[in-house]
C-alpha positions as CSV (number, residue, x, y, z in Angstrom):
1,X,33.1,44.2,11.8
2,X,36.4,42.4,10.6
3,X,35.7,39.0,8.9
4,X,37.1,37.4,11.4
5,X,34.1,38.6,13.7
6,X,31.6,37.0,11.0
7,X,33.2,33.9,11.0
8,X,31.8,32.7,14.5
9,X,28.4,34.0,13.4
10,X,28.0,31.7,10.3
11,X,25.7,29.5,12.1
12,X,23.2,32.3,12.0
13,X,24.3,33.8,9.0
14,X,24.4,30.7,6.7
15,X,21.1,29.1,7.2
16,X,19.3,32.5,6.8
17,X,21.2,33.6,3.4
18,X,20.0,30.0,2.3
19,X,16.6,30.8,3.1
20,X,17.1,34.2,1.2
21,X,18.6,32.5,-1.9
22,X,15.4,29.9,-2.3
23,X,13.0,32.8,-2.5
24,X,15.0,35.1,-4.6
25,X,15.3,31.6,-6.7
26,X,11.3,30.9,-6.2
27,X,10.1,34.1,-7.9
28,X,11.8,33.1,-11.4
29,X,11.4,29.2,-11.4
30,X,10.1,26.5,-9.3
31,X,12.9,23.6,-8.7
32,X,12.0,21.1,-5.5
33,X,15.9,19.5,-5.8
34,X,18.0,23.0,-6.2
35,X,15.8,24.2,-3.1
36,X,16.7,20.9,-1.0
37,X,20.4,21.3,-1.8
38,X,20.6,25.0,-1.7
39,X,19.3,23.9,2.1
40,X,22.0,21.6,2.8
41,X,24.7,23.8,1.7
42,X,23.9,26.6,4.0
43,X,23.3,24.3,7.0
44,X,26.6,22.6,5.9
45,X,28.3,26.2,5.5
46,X,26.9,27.0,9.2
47,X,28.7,23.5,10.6
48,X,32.1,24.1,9.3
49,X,33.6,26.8,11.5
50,X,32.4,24.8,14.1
51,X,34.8,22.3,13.4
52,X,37.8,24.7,13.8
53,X,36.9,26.7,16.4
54,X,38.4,25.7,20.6
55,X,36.3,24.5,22.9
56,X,37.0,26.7,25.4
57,X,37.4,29.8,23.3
58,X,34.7,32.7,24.0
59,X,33.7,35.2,21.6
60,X,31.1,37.9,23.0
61,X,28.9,39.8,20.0
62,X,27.7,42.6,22.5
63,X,25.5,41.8,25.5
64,X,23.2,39.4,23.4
65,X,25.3,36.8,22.5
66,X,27.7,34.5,24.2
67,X,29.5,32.2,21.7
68,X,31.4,29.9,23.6
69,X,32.0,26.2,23.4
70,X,28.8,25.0,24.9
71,X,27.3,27.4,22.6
72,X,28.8,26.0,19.5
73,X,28.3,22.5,20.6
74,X,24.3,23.2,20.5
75,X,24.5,25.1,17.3
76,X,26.6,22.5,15.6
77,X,23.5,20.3,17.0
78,X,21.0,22.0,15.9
79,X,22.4,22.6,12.2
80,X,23.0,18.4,12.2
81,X,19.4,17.7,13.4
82,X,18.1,20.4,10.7
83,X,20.8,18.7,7.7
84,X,18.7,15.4,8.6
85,X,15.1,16.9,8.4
86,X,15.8,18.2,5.4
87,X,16.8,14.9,4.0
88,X,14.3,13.2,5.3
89,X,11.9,15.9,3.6
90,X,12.1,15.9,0.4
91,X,10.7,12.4,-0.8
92,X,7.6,13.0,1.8
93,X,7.3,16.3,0.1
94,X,8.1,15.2,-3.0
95,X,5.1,12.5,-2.8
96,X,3.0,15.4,-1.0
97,X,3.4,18.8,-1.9
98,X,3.0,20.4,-5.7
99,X,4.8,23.6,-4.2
100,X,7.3,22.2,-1.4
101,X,10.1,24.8,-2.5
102,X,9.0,27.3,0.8
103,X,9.2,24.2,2.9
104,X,13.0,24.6,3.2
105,X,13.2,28.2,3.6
106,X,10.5,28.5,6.3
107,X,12.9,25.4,8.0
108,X,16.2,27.4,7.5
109,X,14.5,30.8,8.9
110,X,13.5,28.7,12.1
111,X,16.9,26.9,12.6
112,X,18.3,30.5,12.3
113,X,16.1,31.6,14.9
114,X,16.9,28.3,16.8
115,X,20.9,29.0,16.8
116,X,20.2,32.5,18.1
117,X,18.5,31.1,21.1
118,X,20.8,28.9,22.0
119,X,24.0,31.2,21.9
120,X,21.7,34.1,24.0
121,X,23.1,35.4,27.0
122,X,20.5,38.2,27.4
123,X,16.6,38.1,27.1
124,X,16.3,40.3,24.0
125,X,18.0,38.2,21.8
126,X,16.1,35.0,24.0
127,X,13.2,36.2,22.6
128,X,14.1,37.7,19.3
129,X,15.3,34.0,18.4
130,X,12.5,32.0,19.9
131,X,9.9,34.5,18.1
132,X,11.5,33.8,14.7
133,X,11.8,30.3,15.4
134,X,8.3,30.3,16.9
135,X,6.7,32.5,13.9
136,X,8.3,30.0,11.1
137,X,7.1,26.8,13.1
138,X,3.2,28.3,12.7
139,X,3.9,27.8,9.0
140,X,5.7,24.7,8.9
141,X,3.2,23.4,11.2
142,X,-0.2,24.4,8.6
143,X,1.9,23.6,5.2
144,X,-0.6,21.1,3.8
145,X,-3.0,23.8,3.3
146,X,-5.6,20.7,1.9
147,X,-5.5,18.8,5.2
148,X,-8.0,20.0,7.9
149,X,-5.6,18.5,10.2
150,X,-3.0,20.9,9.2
151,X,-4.6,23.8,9.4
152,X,-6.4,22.7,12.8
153,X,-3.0,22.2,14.4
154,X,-1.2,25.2,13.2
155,X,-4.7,27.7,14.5
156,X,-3.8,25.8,18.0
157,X,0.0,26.3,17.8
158,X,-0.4,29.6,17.1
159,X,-3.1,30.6,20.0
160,X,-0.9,28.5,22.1
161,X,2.2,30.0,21.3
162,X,0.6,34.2,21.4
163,X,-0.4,33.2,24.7
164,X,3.0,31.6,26.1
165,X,5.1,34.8,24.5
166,X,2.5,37.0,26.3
167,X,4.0,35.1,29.5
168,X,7.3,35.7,28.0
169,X,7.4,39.0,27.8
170,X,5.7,39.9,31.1
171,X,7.7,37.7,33.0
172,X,10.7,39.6,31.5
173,X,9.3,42.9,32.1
174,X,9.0,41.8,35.5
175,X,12.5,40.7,36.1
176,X,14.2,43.8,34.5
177,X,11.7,46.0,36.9
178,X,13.4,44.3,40.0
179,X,17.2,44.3,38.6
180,X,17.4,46.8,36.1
181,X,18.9,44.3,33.4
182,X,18.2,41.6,31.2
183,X,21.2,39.8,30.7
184,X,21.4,36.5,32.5
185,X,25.1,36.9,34.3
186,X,24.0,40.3,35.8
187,X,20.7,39.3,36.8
188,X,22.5,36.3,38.9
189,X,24.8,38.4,40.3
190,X,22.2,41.4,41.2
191,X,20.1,38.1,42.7
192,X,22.9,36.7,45.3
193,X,23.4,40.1,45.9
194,X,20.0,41.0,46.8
195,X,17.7,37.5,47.1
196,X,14.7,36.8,45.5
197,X,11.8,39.4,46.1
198,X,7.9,38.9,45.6
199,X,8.6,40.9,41.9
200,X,11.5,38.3,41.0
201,X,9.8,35.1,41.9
202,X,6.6,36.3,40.2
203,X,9.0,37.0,37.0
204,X,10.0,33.7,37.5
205,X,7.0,32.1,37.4
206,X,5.6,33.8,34.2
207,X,9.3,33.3,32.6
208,X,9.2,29.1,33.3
209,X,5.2,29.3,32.5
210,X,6.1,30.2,28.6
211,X,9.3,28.1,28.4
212,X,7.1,25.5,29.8
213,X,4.4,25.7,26.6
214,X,7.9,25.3,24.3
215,X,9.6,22.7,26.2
216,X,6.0,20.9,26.5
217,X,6.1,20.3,30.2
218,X,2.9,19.4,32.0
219,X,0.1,21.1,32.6
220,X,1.6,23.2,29.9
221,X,1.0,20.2,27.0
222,X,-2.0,20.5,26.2
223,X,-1.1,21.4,22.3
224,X,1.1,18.5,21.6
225,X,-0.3,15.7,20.6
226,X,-3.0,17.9,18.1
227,X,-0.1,19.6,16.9
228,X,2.5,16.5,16.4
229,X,-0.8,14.7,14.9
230,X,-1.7,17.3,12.6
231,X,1.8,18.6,11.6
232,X,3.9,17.2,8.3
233,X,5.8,14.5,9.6
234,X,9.3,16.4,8.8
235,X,7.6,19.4,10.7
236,X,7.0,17.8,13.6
237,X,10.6,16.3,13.8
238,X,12.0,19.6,13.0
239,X,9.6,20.5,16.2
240,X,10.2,17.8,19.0
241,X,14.4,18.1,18.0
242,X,15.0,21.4,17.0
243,X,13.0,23.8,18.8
244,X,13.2,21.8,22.2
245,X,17.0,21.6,22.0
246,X,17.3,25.5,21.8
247,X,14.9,26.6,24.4
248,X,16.6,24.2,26.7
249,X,20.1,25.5,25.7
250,X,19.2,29.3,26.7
251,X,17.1,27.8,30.0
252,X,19.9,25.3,31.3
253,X,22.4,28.7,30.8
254,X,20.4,30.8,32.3
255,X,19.9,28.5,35.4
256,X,23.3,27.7,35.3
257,X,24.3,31.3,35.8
258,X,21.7,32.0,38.6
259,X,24.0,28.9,40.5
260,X,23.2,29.1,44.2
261,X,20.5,32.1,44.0
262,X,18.6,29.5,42.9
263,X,15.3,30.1,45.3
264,X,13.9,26.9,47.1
265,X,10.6,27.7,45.9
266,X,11.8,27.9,42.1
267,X,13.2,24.5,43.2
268,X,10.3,22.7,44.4
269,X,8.2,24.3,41.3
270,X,10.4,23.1,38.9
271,X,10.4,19.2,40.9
272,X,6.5,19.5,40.9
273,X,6.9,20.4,37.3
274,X,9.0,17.3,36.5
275,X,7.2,14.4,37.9
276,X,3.6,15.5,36.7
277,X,5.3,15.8,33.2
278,X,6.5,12.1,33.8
279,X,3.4,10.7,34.7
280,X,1.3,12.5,32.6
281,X,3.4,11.9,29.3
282,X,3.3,8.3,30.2
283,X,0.1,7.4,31.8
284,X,-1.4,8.9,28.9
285,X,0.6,7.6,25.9
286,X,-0.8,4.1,27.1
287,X,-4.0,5.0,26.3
288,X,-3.0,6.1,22.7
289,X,-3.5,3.6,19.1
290,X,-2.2,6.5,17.2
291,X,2.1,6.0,16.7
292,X,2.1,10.3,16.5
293,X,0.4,10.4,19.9
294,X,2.6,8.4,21.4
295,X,5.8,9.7,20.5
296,X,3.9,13.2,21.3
297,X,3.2,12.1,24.9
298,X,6.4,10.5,24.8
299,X,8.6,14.0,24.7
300,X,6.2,15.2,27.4
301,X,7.8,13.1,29.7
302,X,11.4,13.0,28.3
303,X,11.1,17.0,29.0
304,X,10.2,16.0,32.7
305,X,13.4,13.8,32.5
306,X,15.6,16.6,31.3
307,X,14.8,18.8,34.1
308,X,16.4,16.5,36.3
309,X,19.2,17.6,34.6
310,X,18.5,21.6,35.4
311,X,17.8,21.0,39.1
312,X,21.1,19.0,39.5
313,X,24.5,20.8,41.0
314,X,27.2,22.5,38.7
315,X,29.9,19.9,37.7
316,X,27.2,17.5,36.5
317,X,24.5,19.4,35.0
318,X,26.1,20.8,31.6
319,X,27.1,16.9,30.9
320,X,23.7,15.2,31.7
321,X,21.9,17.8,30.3
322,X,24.3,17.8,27.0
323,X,24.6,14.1,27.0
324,X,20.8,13.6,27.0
325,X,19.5,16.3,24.4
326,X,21.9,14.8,22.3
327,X,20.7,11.6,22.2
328,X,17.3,12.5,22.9
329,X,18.0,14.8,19.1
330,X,19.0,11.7,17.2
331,X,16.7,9.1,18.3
332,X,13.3,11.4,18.2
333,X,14.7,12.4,14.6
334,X,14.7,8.3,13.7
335,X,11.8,7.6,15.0
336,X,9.9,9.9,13.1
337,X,12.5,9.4,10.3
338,X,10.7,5.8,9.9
339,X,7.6,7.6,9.8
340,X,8.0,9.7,7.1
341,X,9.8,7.1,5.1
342,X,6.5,5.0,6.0
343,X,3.8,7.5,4.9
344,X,2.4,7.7,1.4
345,X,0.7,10.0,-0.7
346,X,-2.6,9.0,0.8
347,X,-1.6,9.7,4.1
348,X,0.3,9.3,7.1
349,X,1.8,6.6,8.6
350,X,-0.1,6.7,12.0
351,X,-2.4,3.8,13.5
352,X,-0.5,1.3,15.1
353,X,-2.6,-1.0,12.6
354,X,-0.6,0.1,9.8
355,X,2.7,-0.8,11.5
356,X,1.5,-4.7,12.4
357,X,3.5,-7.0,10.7
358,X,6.1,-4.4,8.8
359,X,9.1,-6.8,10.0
360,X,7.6,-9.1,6.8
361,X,7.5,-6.0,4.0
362,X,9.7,-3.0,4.9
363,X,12.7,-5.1,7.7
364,X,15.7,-2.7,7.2
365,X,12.7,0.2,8.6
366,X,11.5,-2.1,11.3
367,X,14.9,-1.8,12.6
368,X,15.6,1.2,12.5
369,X,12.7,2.2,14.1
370,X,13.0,-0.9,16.8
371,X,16.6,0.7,17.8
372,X,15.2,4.2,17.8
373,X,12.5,2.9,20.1
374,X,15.0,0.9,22.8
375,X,17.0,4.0,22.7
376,X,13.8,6.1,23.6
377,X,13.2,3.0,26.2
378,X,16.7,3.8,27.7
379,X,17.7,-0.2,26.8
380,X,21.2,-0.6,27.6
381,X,24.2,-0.4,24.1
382,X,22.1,2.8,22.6
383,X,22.7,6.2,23.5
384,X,19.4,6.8,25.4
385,X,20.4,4.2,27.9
386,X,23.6,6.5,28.2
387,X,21.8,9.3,28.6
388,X,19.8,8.2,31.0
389,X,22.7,7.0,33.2
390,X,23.9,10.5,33.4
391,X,20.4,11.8,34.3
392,X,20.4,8.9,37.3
393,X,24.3,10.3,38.5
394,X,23.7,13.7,38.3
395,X,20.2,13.7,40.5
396,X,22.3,11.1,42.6
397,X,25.0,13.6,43.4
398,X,22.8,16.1,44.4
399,X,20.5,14.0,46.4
400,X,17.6,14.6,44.2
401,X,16.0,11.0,46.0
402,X,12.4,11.8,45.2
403,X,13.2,12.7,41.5
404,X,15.6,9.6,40.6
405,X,13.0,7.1,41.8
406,X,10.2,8.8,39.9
407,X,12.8,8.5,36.8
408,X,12.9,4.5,37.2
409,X,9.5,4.3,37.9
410,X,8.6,6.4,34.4
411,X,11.0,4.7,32.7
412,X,9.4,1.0,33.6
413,X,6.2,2.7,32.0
414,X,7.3,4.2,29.3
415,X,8.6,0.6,28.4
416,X,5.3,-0.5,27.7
417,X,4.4,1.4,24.9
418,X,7.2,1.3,23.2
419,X,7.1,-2.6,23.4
420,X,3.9,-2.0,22.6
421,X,5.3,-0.7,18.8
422,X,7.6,-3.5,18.4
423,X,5.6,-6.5,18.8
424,X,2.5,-5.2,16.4
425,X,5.4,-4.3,14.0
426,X,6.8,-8.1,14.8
427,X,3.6,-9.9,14.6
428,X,2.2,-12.1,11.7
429,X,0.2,-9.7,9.3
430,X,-3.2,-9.9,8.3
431,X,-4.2,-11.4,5.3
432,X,-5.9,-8.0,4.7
433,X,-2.6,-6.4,5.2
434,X,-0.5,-7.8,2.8
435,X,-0.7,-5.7,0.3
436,X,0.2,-2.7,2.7
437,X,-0.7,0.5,2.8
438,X,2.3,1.5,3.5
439,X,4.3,1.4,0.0
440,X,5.7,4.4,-0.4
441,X,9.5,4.0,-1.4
442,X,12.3,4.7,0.7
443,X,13.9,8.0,-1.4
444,X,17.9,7.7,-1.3
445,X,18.6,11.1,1.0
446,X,16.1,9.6,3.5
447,X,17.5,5.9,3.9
448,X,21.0,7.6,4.0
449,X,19.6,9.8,7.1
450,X,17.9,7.1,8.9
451,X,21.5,4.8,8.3
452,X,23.2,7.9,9.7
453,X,21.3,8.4,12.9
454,X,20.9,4.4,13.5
455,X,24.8,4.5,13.0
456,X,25.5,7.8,16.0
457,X,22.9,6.4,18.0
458,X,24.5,2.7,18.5
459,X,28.5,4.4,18.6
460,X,27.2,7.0,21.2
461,X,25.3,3.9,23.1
462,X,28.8,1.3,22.7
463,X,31.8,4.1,23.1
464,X,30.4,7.2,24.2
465,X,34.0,7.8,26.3
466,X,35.1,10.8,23.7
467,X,32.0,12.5,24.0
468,X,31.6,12.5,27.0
469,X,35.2,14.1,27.2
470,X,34.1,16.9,24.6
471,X,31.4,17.6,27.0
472,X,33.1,17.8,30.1
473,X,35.8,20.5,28.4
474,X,32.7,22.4,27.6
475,X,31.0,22.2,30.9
476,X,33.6,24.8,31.7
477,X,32.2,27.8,30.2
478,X,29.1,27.5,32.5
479,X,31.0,27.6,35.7
C-alpha cells in the first residue's frame, strides 16, 4: 500500500495511533495535559486530508470500505464532535478524576471505531467498527469507578449492548443465508432482483432491532436515561453525538442503496418505529426534574425525527438526513457542554433546582445553553430550526402525511420542556441558592468549545446556503 492509499485512511489511522501513543506514554509517567493534547493532535491529524480531498472523489479500500464524499463529510464530523468532547473533558476531569489519562485513549479508540462505521459499505467492517466503538463506550461509560451510578450504568450498557450485537449478528447471518453476500450494493441489487423473502425480512427485522438499541429508538430505549444519568458528562456527549452519528451514517447508506427494494412492510415498521419514538421521548421527558433525563428522552425522539429522513425518496434524503445530524451534533454537544462546565467536584450538574436562577451567577452559560435549547426546540435563526425544515420538505416530497404532522405535533411538545429549562434558569434565585452549588470554573478549552459550537450553531441557523450546497454535491455518491 502506496502512501497515497494511507492518506484517505488517516481518519482511522490518526485517532487510533493517538490512543497508542497515550498508553505507551502512561506506563512511564502520568501527565493529564500531554494526554489531552496528544488527543487533539491525532483527531486534528485525522481532519486535515479531509480538507483536500473532492467531494465527489471515491476511493474503495476492498469490499469493506467505501470512502467517498458522504463518507468523509461524516468522518470529518465525527473527528470535530470528538476535538470538542475532548475539550470540554479535561477541566471536568481535571476536577474529577486522579487518573483521567485513559479517558482520552478509551475516547480516541471509540471515534476510530466510529469513523470505520460510517465509511462501511459491507457488514463486516459494520460490525467490526460499531464493536470497537461499542466495547470502548462500556468503559467510558463506568470511568468513575467511585460512583455507584457509574458503574450501575455501564453493567446496563453493557447487558444492553451483548444483547443488541446478538441481534446483530443473527440478523446478518440471516441476510447473507438468503443472498450469499454481505456487502450492501450487492445485497440491493440481489434484492430487486429477487424481492424480499420470509429469510430477508426476518434478517431485517433482527438487523433494525440492534441498530434500534444504538440509535435509541423506542421500545428499544429503555437504557438511556440510566445510562445518560449515570455516565460522565463528556461520556455521555461523546455517546448521544458520536456514536448516533455513525450508526446512522452506515443505516441511511445502507437504505439508500436498497432504493426501491425497499419492502412495504420494512416501511410501515420503520413509520411505527418513528412516531412511538416521538411520543415516547416526549411524553416522558415531561415527567422528568432531572436536566440528564431530559435531554436523554429528548434524543429518543430526535432519533424518531431522523428516520423521517431514511423513509423519504432519493434526491432529499442524503440532505435532510445530513443537514439534521449535523446540527443535531453541535447543539447536543452544547447542551451538555454547559453541563459539564456547570458540574463540580461534588457532583453533577443535574436537578433542574440547581439551574434556577443561573441567568444571575454564570449569564454567558445561561446563553449558551438557552441557544442550544431553542436550537433543540427547532426555534427559527439556529440550525435545528434548519434542520428541521428539511425533515418537513423531504417527508413532504414523498407524501409521508401521517409522519410530518406527527413531527409538528412532537415538536409543540418537546417545546415545553425545554421552556421548561429556561425559565427556572431565568427565574429570581432563592435566597438559599445564592451561594450556588454550581461554582465550579469555566476551564479555558471548555468556554472556547462552548463559544465555538454557539458560534456554528447560530451561522448554520442565519446562512446555511453553502452547506447546504456541500451537501447536495455529496448527495451524489448515494445515488
Amino acid at each position: 500500500m502506496s502512501r497515497a492509499d494511507l492518506i484517505p485512511l488517516l481518519p482511522i489511522i490518526a485517532p487510533a495511533a493517538a490512543a497508542v501513543a497515550i498508553l505507551l506514554i502512561i506506563g512511564s509517567r502520568r501527565n493529564h495535559a500531554l494526554a489531552a493534547t496528544l488527543s487533539l493532535i491525532g483527531l486534528a491529524v485525522g481532519f486535515v486530508p479531509l480538507c483536500g480531498m473532492s467531494p465527489v472523489a471515491s476511493t474503495r479500500v476492498a469490499s469493506l470500505l467505501t470512502l467517498d464524499g458522504y463518507a468523509l463529510f461524516f468522518a470529518g464530523l465525527i473527528l470535530a464532535a470528538s476535538f470538542f468532547v475532548v475539550l470540554l473533558s479535561h477541566g471536568y476531569l481535571q476536577r474529577r478524576e486522579r487518573q483521567p489519562e485513559e479517558f482520552y485513549a478509551l475516547l480516541l479508540i471509540a471515534t476510530s471505531g466510529a469513523v470505520v462505521l460510517a465509511t462501511s459499505s459491507h457488514f463486516v467492517s459494520f460490525f467490526l467498527g460499531l464493536e470497537a466503538l461499542t466495547v470502548s463506550l462500556y468503559t467510558l461509560i463506568a470511568y468513575e469507578r467511585a460512583g455507584r451510578n457509574g458503574i450501575e450504568a455501564g453493567v446496563k450498557y453493557l447487558i444492553l449492548a451483548a444483547v443488541s450485537a446478538a441481534f446483530l449478528l443473527f440478523g446478518m447471518a440471516l441476510i447473507y443465508a438468503e443472498f450469499g453476500t454481505m456487502e450492501f450494493s450487492r445485497i440491493a441489487g440481489a434484492w430487486s432482483d429477487h424481492g424480499s423473502s420470509l429469510l430477508a425480512l426476518a434478517g431485517m427485522a433482527m438487523i433494525i432491532v440492534g441498530v434500534g438499541f444504538k440509535l435509541a429508538l423506542a421500545p428499544f430505549h429503555m437504557w438511556t436515561p440510566d445510562v445518560y444519568q449515570g455516565a460522565p458528562v463528556p461520556a455521555t456527549a461523546f455517546l448521544a453525538t458520536v456514536s448516533k452519528a455513525a450508526v446512522f451514517a452506515v443505516l441511511l447508506r445502507y437504505f439508500a442503496a436498497l432504493g426501491a427494494a425497499q419492502s412495504g412492510s420494512l416501511r410501515v415498521a420503520l413509520t411505527l418505529i418513528a412516531i412511538v419514538s416521538m411520543f415516547t421521548g416526549n411524553l416522558l421527558a415531561l415527567m422528568q426534574a432531572s436536566v440528564k433525563r431530559i435531554l436523554a428522552y429528548s434524543s429518543i425522539a430526535h432519533s424518531g425525527y431522523l428516520l423521517i429522513a431514511l423513509l423519504a425518496t432519493r434526491d432529499y434524503a442524503p440532505l435532510a438526513a445530513s443537514y439534521y445530524l449535523l446540527a443535531y451534533v453541535v447543539t447536543t454537544l452544547g447542551a451538555w457542554g454547559v453541563v459539564t462546565a456547570l458540574s463540580s467536584k461534588e457532583g453533577d450538574a443535574d436537578s433542574l433546582e440547581d439551574y434556577r436562577g443561573l441567568a444571575w451567577r454564570r449569564p454567558w452559560l445561561t446563553g449558551a445553553l438557552t441557544a442550544m435549547l431553542f436550537s433543540l426546540a427547532g426555534i427559527p435563526l439556529t440550525a435545528g430550526f434548519v434542520g428541521k425544515f428539511y425533515l418537513l420538505t423531504a417527508g413532504v416530497a414523498g407524501q409521508m402525511w401521517l409522519l410530518v404532522i406527527m413531527l409538528v405535533i412532537n415538536s409543540a411538545i418537546g417545546l415545553f420542556y425545554y421552556v421548561r429549562i429556561i425559565v427556572a434558569m431565568y427565574s429570581q434565585p432563592r435566597a438559599a441558592a445564592a451561594e450556588a452549588p454550581l461554582e465550579a470554573r469555566t476551564s479555558p478549552a471548555a468556554s472556547a468549545a462552548l463559544a465555538g459550537l454557539l458560534f456554528i450553531l447560530i451561522w448554520f441557523g442565519v446562512y446555511p446556503g453553502p452547506l447546504v450546497g456541500l451537501l447536495q454535491s455529496l448527495a451524489g455518491n448515494l445515488r
